[in-house]
C-alpha positions as CSV (number, residue, x, y, z in Angstrom):
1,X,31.7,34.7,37.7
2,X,30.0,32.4,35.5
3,X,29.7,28.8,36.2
4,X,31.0,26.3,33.4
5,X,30.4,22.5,32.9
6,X,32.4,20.0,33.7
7,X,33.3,17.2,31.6
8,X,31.8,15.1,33.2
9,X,28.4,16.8,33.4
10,X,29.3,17.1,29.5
11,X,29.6,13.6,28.8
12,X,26.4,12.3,31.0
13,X,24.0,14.8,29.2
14,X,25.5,13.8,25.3
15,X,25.2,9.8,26.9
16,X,21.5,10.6,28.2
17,X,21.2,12.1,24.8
18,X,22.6,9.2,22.8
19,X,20.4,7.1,24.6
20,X,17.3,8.4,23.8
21,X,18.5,9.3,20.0
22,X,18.7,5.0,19.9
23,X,15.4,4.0,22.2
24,X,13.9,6.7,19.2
25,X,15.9,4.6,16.7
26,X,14.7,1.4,17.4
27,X,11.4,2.3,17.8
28,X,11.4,3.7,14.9
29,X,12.9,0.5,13.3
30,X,10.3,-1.7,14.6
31,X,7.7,0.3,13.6
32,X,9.0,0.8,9.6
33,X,9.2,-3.2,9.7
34,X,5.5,-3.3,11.1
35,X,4.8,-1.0,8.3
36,X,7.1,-3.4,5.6
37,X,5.2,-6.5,6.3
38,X,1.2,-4.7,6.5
39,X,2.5,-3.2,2.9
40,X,3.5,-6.6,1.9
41,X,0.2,-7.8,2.8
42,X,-1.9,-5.2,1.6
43,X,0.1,-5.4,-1.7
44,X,-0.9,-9.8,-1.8
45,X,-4.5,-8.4,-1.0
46,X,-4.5,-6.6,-4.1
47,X,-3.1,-9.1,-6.4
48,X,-6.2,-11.4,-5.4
49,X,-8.8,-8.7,-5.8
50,X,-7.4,-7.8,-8.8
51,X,-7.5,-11.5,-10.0
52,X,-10.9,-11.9,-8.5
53,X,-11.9,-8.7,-11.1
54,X,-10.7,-9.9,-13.9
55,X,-12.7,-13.2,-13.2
56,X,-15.7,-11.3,-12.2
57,X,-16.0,-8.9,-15.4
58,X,-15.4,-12.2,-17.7
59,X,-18.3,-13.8,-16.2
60,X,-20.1,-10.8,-16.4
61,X,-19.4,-10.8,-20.0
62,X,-20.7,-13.8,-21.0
63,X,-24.0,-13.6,-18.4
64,X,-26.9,-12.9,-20.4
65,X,-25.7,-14.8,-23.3
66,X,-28.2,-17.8,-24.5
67,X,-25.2,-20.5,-23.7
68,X,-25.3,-19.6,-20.4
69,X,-28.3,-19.5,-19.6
70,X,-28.8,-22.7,-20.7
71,X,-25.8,-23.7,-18.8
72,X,-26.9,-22.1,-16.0
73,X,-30.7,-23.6,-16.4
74,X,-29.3,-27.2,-16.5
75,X,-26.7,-26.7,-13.3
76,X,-28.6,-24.8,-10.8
77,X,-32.4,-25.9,-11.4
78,X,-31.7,-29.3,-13.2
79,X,-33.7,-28.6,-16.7
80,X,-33.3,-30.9,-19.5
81,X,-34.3,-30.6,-23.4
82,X,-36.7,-32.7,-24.6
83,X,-33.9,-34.3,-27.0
84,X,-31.2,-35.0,-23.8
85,X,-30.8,-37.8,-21.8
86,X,-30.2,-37.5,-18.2
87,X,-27.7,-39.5,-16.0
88,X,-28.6,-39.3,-12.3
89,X,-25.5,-41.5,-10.3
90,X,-27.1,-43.7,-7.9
91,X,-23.5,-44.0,-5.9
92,X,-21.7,-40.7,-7.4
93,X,-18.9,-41.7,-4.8
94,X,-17.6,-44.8,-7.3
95,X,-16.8,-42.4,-10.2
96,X,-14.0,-40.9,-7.9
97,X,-12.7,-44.4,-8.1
98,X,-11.7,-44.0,-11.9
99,X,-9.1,-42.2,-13.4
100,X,-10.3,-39.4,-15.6
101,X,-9.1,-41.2,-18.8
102,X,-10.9,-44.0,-17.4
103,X,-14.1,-41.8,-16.1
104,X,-14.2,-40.9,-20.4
105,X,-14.0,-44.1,-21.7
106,X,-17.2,-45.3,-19.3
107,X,-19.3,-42.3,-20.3
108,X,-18.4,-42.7,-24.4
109,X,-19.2,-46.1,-23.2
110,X,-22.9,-45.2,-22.1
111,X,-23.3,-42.8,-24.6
112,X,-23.2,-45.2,-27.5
């Protein structure tokens, strides 16, 4: 004689069942919006090293060229022709007092 289940052993195994099918589920969930927001992020990181590329090969473009290293003689190790003038600011802090309409018309102003 064979034994058979009983409804109630029926329903307690398809609910035990259920249960773990939606603990699964939610895991599951959580992790696919873990994954949603790191590939949101990793997609912004992109963007900026993509930006920070294009920036990169245009300055390597114009490096080596005579303007800018004429530019980059007179920023970084302060050289000046023999035909320039040179304005050193005593209190550099008072020109963020002007406007930069303002800022213009003092340095036309000292130029002529």
């Amino acid at each position: 004689m064979q034994k058979t289940m009983t409804i109630k052993g029926f329903v307690l195994i398809l609910a035990l069942v259920l249960a773990a099918f939606f603990c699964l589920h939610l895991m599951m969930r959580g992790d696919l919006s873990r994954k949603a927001e790191e590939e949101n992020a990793l997609k912004l990181a992109l963007t900026k090293l993509q930006e920070e590329e294009k920036d990169l090969k245009n300055q390597l473009s114009i490096v080596g060229t005579e303007d800018y290293i004429i530019s980059s003689a007179r920023e970084n190790f302060s050289y000046v022709r023999r035909d320039d003038i040179l304005f050193e600011y005593s209190n550099p802090e008072a020109l963020y007092a002007y406007t930069e309409e303002e800022l213009r018309i003092l340095v036309d102003e000292m130029a002529d």
